[in-house]
N, C-alpha and C positions, 0 to 999 in steps of 0.2 A: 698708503693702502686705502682705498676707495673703490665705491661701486655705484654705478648711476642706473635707471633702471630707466632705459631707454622708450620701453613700451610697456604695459601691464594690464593684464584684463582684470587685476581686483588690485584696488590701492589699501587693501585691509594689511596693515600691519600688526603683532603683538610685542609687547616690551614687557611682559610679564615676567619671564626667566632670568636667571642670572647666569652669568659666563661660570663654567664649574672647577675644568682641574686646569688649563692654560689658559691663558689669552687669546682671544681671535680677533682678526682684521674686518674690515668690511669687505664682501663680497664673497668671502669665505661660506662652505658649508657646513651647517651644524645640524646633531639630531635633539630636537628638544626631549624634555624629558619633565612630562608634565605635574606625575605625580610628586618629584623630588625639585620641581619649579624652578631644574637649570637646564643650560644644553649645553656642548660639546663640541667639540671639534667630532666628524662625520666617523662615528665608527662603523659601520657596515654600508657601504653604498648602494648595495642591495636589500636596504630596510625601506621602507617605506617612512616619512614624515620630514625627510630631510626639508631645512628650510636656509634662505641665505639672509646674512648677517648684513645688515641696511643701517648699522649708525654712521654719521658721520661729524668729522670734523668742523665743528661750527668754524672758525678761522680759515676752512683750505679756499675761502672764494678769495680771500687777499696775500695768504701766508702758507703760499705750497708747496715750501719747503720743510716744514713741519710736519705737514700731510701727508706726505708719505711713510711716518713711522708711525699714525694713529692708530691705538688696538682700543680692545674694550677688554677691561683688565676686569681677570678673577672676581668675583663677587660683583661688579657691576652688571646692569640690566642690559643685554640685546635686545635694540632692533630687530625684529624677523620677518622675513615677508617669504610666506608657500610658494615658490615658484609653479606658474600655470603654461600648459602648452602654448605656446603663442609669444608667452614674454621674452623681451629684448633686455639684457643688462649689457653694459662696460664694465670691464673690472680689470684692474692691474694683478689680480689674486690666482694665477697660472706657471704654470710649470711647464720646460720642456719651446721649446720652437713651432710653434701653431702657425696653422696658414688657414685660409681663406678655404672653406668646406670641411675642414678638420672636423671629425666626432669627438666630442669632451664629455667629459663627467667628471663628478668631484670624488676628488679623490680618499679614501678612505685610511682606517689604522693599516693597512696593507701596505701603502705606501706609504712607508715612514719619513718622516721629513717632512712630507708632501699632502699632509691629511687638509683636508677642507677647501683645495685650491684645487681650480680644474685643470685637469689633465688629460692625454690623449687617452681613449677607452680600452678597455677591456672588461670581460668578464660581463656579467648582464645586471647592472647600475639601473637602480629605479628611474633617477636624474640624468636625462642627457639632453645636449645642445649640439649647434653645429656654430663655428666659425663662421660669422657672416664680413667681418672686417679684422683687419690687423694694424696696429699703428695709432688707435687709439688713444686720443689723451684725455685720462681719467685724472684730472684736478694736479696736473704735473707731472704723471705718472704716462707711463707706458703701456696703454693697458689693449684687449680683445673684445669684438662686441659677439656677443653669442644670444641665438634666439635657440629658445627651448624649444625641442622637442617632444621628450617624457616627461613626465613627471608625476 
């Protein structure tokens, strides 16, 4: 589970939160939740502060078979980086058959299963992207490169 962040108009990440009631992968989205100092997996995708989850696997540049089961587990610190209009990520962290001009957004408690990983849209998502490639290899993985539109 990985995410590369292909292009980015601000390299400001925060590590200050902690993962709160599951686990989350990298590339995944979460809502922080500043005054209680965790975040979550994406509960309303129509809130505003959504941010995606940017730790990674120090081992996936030799051992990328490992790599694809790296989370950042309960009570550990996330990585998080605001997505801004403009940015570019890879991430193996999607749902469903995407193609090339696809509209995404991450997906919320609505979609159970499927919360913090993007999906095809609906409904009006603060966070959307569009499918700019498929087939992507994100650190052994399989992954989509999506440039932001909203955010």
């Amino acid at each position: 589970m990985a995410i590369i962040v292909n292009q980015s108009n601000s390299e400001i990440y925060f590590g200050n939160l902690k993962v709160a009631t599951a686990a989350v992968y990298p590339g995944m989205g979460v809502t922080p939740d500043f005054s209680a100092g965790t975040c979550a997996k994406l509960a309303d995708n129509e809130a505003a502060g959504a941010c995606v989850v940017c730790n990674y696997d120090p081992y996936a540049d030799y051992n990328k078979t490992d790599s694809d089961e790296y989370s950042v587990a309960v009570g550990k610190y996330a990585r998080l980086k605001k997505l801004l209009v403009g940015d570019v990520i890879s991430t193996d962290q999607y749902t469903g058959s995407l193609s090339v001009d696809d509209i995404v957004m991450i997906g919320d408690a609505n979609d159970t299963g499927h919360e913090g990983e993007w999906i095809a849209t609906g409904g009006t998502p603060i966070v959307t992207g569009v499918v700019i490639e498929t087939g992507v290899d994100v650190f052994g993985a399989t992954g989509v490169k999506i440039q932001i539109l909203t955010a």
